[in-house]
N, C-alpha and C positions, 0 to 999 in steps of 0.2 A: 090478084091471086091471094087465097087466104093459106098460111100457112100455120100448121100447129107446131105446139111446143116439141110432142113428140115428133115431128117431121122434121124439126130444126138439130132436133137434137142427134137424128140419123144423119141428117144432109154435114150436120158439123162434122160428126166421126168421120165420116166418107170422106171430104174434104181434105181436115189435115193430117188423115192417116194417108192419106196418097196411096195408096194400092189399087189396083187394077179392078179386082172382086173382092163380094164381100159374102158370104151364108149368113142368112137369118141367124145360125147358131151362132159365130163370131160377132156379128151386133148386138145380140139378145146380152152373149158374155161382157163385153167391154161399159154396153150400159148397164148393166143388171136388168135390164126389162125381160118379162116373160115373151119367152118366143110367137105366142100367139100373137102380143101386140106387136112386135116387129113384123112379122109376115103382113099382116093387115094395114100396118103403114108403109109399108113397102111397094102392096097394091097401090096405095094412093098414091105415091108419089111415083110410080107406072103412069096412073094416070096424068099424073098432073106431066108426066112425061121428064120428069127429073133423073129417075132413075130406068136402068134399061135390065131386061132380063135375059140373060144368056143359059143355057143347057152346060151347065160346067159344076166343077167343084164349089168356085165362090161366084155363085151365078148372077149378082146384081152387083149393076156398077153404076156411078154417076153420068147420066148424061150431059157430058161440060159444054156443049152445044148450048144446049136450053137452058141450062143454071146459067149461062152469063150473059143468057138474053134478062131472063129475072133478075142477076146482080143487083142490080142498082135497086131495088121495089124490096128485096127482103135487107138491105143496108138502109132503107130509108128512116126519115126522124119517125114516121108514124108507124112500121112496122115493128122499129124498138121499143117504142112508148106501149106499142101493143103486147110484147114480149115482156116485159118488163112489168107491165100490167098480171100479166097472168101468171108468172111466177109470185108477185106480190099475192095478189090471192090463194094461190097455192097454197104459198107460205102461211099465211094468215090461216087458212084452214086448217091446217095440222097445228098449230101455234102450240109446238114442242117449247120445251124446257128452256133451251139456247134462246127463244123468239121470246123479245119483249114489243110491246106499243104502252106507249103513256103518253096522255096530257098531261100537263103540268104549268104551272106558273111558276115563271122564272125571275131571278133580280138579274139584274146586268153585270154580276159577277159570274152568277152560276151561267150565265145564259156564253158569257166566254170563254169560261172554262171546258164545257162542254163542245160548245166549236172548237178550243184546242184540240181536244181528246178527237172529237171527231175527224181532224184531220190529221191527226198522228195516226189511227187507224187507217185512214184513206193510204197513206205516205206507208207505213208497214205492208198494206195489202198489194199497190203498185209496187214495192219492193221485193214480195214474193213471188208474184206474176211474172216478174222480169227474171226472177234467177231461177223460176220454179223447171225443174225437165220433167221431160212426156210422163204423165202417167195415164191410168184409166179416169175414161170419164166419168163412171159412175161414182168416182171419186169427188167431185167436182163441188166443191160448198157455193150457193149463194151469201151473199151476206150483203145487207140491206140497211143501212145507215145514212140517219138524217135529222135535220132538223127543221122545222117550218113553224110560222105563224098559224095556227089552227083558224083564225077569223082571215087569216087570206085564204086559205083551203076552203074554206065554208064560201066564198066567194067566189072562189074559181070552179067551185064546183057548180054552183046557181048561175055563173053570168057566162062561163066557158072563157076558155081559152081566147 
């Protein structure tokens, strides 16, 4: 089962807002998506038979039947790598002001001090997750921090995983 970013990002809301229904219009609100694309992923995820459609006020709801036959296939290490993937492109496409990429050559000071940095960042951002309370999703930042050997990349890229 292939799922889209947009479909995760509904299936999230739904999830851990725990509410019964949900309108297009209150989805649309909480992620900022235009309402057309919510109805239309909504369809889909009818089909994929995730979500169900009732005649009511907040007429779609999660089907938790079938979401936890799938559980396990969208927690998987390949559907992350795939998620994770495609916001990395996202990002990279829009490569706003905040978004940087560099190679660079490093000495073995700059190359530790960077690793410090980078996991004092790590260590800040699991400390805000952890105390952060409920807001809106479409609040939500990625943020995408690392560092790697570019001749190992170039190798993992030609010879695969």
């Amino acid at each position: 089962m292939e799922i889209l970013l947009v479909e995760r990002a509904i299936l999230e809301l739904m999830i851990s807002n725990n509410k019964k229904g949900y309108s297009v219009e209150e989805i649309a609100k909480e992620l900022s998506y235009p309402e057309l694309v919510v109805e239309n992923t909504l369809s889909e995820l009818m089909v994929l038979r995730l979500v169900n459609y009732r005649a009511s006020k907040a007429p779609y709801e999660l089907n938790r039947l079938e979401l936890q036959k799938v559980a396990p296939l969208l927690r998987s290490k390949q559907e992350k790598e795939k998620n994770i993937k495609e916001l990395i492109n996202s990002m990279f496409s829009s490569m706003e002001e905040e978004t940087s990429f560099n190679r660079v050559i490093l000495d073995d000071f700059e190359e530790a001090k960077i690793a410090q940095m980078i996991k004092e960042l790590n260590d800040f951002i699991q400390h805000v997750k952890k105390n952060k309370k409920k807001s809106a999703h479409s609040k939500e930042k990625v943020i995408f921090v690392g560092m790697n050997n570019y001749h190992d990349l170039v190798l993992k890229d030609v010879v695969g995983s």
